[in-house]
C-alpha positions in Angstrom: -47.9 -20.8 29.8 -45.5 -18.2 30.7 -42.5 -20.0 31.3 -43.1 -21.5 27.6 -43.3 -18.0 26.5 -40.4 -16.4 28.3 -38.4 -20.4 26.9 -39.2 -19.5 23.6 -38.2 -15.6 23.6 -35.0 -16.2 25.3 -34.3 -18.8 22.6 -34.9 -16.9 19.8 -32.9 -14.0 21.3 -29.9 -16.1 21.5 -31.0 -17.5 17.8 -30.4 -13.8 16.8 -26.9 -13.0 18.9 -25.6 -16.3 17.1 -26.9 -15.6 13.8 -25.5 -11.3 14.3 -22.0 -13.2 15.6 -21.6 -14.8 12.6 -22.7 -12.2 10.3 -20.0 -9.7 11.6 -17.5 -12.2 11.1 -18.0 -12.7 7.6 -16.6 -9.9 4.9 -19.1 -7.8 3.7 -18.1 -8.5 0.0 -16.5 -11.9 -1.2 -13.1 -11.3 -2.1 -12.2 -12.0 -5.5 -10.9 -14.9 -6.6 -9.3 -16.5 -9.9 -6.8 -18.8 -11.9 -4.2 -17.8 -14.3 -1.1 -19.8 -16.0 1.6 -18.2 -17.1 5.4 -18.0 -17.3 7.3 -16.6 -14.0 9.1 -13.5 -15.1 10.3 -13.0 -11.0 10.7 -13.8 -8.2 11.2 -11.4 -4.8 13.0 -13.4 -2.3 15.4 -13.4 0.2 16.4 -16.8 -0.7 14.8 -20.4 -1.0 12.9 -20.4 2.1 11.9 -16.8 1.9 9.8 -15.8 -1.3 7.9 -12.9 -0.5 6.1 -12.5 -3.7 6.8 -13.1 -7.7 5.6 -11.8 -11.0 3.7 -14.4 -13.6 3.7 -13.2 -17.5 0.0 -14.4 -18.8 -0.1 -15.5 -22.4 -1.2 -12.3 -24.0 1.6 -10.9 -22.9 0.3 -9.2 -19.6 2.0 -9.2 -16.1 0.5 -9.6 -12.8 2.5 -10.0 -9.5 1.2 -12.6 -7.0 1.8 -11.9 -2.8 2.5 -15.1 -1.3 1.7 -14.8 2.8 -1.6 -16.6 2.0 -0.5 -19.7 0.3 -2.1 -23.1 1.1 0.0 -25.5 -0.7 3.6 -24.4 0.1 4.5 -28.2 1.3 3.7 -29.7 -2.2 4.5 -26.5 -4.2 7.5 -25.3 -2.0 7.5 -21.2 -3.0 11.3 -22.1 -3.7 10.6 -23.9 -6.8 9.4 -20.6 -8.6 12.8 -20.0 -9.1 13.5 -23.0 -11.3 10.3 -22.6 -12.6 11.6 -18.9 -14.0 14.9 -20.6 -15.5 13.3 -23.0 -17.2 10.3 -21.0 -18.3 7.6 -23.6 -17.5 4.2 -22.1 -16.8 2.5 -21.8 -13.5 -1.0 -22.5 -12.4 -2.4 -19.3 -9.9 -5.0 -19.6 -7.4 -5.6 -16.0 -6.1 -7.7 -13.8 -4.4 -8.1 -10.2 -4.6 -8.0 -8.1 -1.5 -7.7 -4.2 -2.2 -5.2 -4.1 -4.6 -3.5 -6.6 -3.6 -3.5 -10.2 -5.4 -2.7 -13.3 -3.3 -1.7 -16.6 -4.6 -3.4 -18.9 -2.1 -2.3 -22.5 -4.4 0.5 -23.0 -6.9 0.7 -25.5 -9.2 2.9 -27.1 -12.4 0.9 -26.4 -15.3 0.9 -28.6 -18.5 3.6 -27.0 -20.8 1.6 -26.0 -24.5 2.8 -28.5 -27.0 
């Protein structure tokens, strides 16, 4: 009977370490997250292939600037293509997340153009 004991504390000990492992890897608070269209207004690059970050203009009129080291989707929305996306004025669906003060587009995406 005491082996059966001693089986079942030293599994629910290591039950616990998992379950504390886990916890301390997760953020204490969910970071933000939303979706905004809007017309690209800039675009801070060093070139095509190096687009650091770029500023959407929302429909009311507000503007928000978007950090781009977190982005998913850069093979199918290459962070290049904001630039012609600026020129020509077509919106721009955001994915982001918040962290601090910072906002992070994490998916870009063509957004229907208002008829």
């Amino acid at each position: 009977m005491s082996r059966l004991r001693l089986a079942i504390l030293l599994g629910a000990v290591a039950a616990i370490t998992v379950a504390a492992a886990i916890g301390l890897n997760q953020p204490a608070n969910h970071p933000e997250t939303g979706e905004v269209v809007g017309v690209v207004v800039a675009v801070d690059s060093q070139g095509l292939g190096q687009v650091r970050s770029f500023t959407l203009r929302l429909p009311g009129g507000e503007q928000q600037t978007f950090s781009l080291r977190a982005l998913e989707n850069g093979t199918s929305f290459p962070p290049g293509h904001l630039a012609e996306h600026q020129a020509t004025a077509a919106p721009v669906r955001v994915t982001y997340r918040v962290e601090g003060t910072e906002r992070l587009a994490i998916r870009l995406d063509d957004a229907p153009t208002p008829s």
